[in-house]
C-alpha positions in Angstrom: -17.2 -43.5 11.4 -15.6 -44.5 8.1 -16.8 -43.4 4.5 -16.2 -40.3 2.5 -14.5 -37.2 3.4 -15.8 -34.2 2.3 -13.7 -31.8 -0.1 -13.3 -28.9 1.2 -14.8 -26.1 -0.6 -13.1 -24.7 -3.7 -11.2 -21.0 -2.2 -11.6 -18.1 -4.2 -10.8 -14.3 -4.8 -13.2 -11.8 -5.5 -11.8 -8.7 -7.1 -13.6 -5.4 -7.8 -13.7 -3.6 -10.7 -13.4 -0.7 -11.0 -10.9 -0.3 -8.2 -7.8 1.9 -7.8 -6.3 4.7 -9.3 -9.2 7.3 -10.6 -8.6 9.9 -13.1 -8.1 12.7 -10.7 -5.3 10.9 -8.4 -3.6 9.2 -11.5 -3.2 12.9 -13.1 -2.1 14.6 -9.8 0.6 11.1 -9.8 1.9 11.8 -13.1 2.2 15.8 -12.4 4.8 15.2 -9.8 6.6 12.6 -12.4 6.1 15.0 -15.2 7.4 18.0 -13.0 10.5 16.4 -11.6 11.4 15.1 -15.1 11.0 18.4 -16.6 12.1 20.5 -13.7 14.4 18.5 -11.9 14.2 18.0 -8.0 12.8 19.5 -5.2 9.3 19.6 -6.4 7.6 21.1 -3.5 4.4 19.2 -2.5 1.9 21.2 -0.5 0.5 17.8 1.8 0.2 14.7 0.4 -0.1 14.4 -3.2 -2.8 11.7 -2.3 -4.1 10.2 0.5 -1.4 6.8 0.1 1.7 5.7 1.5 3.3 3.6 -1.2 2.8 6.8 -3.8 4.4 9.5 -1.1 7.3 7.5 -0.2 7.9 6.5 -4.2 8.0 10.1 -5.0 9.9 11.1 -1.9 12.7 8.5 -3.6 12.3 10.6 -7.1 13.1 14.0 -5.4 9.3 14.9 -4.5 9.4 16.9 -0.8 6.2 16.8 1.3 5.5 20.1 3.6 2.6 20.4 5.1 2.5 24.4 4.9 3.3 26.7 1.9 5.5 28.5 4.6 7.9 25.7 4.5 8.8 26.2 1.1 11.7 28.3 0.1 11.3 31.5 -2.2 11.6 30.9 -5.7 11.1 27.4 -5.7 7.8 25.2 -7.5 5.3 23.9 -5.1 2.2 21.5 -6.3 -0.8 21.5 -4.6 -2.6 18.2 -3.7 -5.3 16.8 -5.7 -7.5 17.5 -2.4 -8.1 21.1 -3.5 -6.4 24.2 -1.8 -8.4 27.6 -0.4 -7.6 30.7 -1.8 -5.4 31.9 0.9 -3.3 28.8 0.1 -2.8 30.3 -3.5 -2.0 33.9 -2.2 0.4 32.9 0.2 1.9 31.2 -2.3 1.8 34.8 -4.2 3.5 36.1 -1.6 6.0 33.8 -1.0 7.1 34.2 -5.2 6.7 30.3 -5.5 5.9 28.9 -8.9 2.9 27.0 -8.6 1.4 23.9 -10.0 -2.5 23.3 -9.0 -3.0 19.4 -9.0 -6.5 19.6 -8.1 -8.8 16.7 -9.0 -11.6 18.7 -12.0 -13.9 17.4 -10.0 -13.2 19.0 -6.8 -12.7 22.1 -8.4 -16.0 21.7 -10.1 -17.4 21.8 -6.1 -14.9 24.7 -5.4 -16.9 27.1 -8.1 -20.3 25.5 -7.1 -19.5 27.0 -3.6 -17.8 30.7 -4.9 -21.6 30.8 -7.4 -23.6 30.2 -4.0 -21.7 32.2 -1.9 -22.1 35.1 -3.9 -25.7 34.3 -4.8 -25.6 34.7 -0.9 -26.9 31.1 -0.1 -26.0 29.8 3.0 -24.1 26.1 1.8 -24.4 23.2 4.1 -21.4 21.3 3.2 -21.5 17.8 3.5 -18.3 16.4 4.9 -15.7 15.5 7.4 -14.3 17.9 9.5 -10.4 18.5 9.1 -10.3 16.7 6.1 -7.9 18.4 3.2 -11.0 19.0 0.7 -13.0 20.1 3.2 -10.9 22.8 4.3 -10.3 24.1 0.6 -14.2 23.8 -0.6 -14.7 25.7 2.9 -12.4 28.3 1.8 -13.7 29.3 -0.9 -16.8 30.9 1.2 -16.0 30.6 5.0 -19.0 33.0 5.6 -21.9 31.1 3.9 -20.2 27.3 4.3 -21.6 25.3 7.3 -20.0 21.8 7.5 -22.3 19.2 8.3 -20.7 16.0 9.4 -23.0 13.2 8.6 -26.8 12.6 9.7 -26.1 13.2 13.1 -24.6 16.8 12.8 -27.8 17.6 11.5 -29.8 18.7 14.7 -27.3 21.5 14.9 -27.4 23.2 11.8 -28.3 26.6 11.7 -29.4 29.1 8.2 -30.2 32.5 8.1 -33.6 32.2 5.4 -34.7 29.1 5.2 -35.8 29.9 1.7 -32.3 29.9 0.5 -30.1 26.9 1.3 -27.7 24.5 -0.9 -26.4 21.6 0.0 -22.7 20.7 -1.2 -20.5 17.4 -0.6 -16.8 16.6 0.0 -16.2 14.1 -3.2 -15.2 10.7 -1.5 -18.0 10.4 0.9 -20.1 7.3 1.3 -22.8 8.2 -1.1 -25.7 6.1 0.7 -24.7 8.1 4.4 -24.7 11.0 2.3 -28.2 10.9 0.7 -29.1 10.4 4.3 -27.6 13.2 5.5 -29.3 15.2 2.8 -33.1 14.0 3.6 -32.7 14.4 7.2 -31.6 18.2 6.0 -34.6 18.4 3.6 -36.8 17.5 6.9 -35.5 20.4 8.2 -35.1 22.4 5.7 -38.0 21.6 2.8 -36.7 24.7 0.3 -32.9 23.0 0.3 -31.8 22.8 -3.1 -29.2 20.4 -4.3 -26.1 21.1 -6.5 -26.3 21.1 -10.2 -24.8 18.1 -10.7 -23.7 15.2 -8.5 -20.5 16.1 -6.0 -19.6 12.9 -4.5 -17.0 11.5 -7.8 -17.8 8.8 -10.1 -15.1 7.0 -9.2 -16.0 6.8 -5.7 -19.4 6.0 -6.4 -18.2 2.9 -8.9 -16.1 1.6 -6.2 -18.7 1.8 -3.4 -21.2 0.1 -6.3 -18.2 -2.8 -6.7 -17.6 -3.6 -3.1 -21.1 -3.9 -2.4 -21.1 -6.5 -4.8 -18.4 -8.6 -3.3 -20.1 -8.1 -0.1 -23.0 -10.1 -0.9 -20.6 -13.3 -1.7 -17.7 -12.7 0.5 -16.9 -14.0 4.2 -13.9 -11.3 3.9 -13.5 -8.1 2.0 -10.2 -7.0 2.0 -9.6 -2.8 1.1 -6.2 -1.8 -0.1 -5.9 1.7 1.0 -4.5 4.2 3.4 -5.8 4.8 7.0 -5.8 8.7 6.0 -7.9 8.1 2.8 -11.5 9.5 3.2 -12.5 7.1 0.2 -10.9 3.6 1.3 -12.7 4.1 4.8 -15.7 4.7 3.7 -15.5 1.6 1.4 -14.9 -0.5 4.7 -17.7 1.1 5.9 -19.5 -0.1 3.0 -18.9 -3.6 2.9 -20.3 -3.6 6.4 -23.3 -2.0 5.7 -23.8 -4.0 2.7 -23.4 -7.6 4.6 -19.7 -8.5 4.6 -19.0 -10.5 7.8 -15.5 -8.8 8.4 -13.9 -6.0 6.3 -10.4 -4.5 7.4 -7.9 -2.0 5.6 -4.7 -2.3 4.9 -1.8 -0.7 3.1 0.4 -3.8 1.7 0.0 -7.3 1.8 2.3 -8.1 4.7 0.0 -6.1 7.1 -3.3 -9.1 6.7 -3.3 -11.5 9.6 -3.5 -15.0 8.8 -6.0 -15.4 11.2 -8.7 -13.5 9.2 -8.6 -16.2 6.5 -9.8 -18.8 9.1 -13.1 -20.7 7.9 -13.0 -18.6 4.9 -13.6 -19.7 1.2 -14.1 -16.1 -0.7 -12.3 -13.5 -0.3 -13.4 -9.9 -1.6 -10.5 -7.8 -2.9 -10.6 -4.0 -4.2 -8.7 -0.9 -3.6 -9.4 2.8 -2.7 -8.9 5.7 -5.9 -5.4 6.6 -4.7 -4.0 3.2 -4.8 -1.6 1.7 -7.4 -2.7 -1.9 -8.8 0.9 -3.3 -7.6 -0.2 -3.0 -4.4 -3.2 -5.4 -4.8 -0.8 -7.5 -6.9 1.0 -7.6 -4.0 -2.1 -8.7 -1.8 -3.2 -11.4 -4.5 0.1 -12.7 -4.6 -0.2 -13.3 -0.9 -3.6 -14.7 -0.9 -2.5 -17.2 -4.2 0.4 -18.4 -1.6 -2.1 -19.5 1.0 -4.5 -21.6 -0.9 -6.6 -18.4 -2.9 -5.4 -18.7 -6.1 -8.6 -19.0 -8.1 -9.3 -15.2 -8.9 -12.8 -13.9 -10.3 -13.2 -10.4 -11.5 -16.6 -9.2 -10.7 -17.2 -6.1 -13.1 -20.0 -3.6 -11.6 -18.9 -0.7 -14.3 -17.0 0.4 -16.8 -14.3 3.6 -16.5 -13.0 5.4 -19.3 -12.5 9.1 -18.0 -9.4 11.0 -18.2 -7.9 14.3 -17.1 -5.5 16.5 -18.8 -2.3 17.1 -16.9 -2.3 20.9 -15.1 -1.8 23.6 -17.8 1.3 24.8 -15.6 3.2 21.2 -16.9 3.3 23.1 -20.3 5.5 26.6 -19.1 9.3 27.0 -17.8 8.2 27.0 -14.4 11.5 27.4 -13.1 12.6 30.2 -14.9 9.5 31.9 -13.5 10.5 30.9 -10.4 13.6 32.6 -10.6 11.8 35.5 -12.2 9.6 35.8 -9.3 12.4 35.1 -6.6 14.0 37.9 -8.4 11.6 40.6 -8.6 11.7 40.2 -4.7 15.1 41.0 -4.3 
């Protein structure tokens, strides 16, 4: 049959906003820059700084060394902890080891930190809402291993055990998917119909804004693309997300060279955010790519509007390493 072609529909490029770097991974980021400028190398980084590839490895190349123990660090030297939050035994064995320290911790997480210590010694028992083995789970847990349960999503549920009924609290890890979460929470108000909820909301703004903006792009998109880490609590649950929220197909990846060509097949709109510890060169990096296949019409859809910042750790503004020395040599 002869006659008219059809044109192929116009492709396209949905990106999120917000997306990215939050407040509480961008101050931890530019408290190992500040340190190392003002301290000189090794800055001593107790796990990662945050939960992303491209940021460890750029710091590694400014001096930055990654341990994944406090033990691994040398006496008399300065060791950050992560923006994930550290238990108090971190902090004492940092004591004892005479290491100058520099606390990272997102506000937010510490906010949930001193939610738990007022609980715990109100004698609640806390059902905390989170994944197992994750870094801010272990510090939040911590704080009170004696009244924290962990409850890992709706399922874990069944199991949970209190000693009066009359006096449980629910807490939350800060990056969790905020819809699984409130599910998690009724199935435990089933059970439990005195639990009370925290003061104020746990799981971050920023992590709900980016769940709020993929949903979004779900609703147009035949693929959402996540920049993120495969260790990052908050990029994963934004897959998640997308999927829940209608995307056909949702996949993370770290840089641009890791999409496969074949995804793009039969697509026309592409949804494209990031996770809260990801850097925007990195989704440069990803549009670039698209833009070279055909996707060069971007689209920002805006779900919200960020304007929250953290001051950098009070710690930034001593001579840390002369207190390091002081410390190193007190012990000798």
């Amino acid at each position: 049959m002869g006659g008219m072609t059809a044109t192929p529909p116009a492709r396209r490029v949905l990106l999120a906003a917000p997306r990215g770097y939050c407040a509480g991974v961008d101050r931890a980021v530019i408290a190992v820059e500040k340190a190392l400028e003002q301290y000189g190398s090794p800055i001593y980084v107790r796990h990662e700084i945050v939960h992303n590839k491209y940021v460890v490895q750029t710091l590694e190349r400014k001096g930055a060394i990654f341990v994944d123990e406090t033990a691994e660090v040398p006496e008399g030297s300065i060791v950050m902890f992560s923006a994930h939050g550290v238990a108090p035994t971190v902090h004492e064995e940092a004591a004892e080891r005479r290491l100058a320290t520099i606390d990272a911790t997102c506000p937010l997480v510490t906010k949930v930190h001193k939610e738990a210590v007022r609980f715990a010694n109100e004698d609640y028992d806390i059902l905390l809402i989170g994944h197992e083995g994750h870094e801010e789970v272990i510090g939040t847990s911590g704080e009170a291993p004696d009244h924290i349960t962990l409850v890992d999503g709706p399922d874990d549920v069944a199991n949970v055990e209190v000693r009066d009924e009359s006096k449980v609290v629910w807490l939350s890890q800060t990056t969790l998917s905020v819809d699984e979460t409130m599910e998690t929470v009724d199935k435990l108000k089933e059970k439990f119909p005195q639990l009370i909820s925290p003061p104020s909301d746990d799981i971050c703004y920023a992590t709900q804004n980016r769940q709020i903006a993929v949903k979004k792009l779900a609703e147009d998109a035949e693929l959402v693309i996540v920049v993120g880490s495969k260790n990052s609590s908050n990029s994963i649950r934004m897959v998640e997300v997308a999927l829940d929220a209608g995307a056909p197909v949702a996949h993370l990846v770290d840089f641009a060279d890791e999409i496969d060509e074949a995804w793009l097949e039969g697509v026309t709109t592409v949804g494209l955010t990031s996770g809260a510890s990801v850097p925007d060169v990195l989704v440069d990096g990803v549009l670039e790519w698209l833009a070279e296949r055909g996707y060069a019409d971007v689209e920002t859809v805006k779900t919200a509007e960020e304007s929250i910042t953290f001051s950098l750790p009070k710690e930034l503004r001593r001579d840390l390493r002369a207190e390091a020395a002081r410390l190193s040599g007190e012990a000798s």
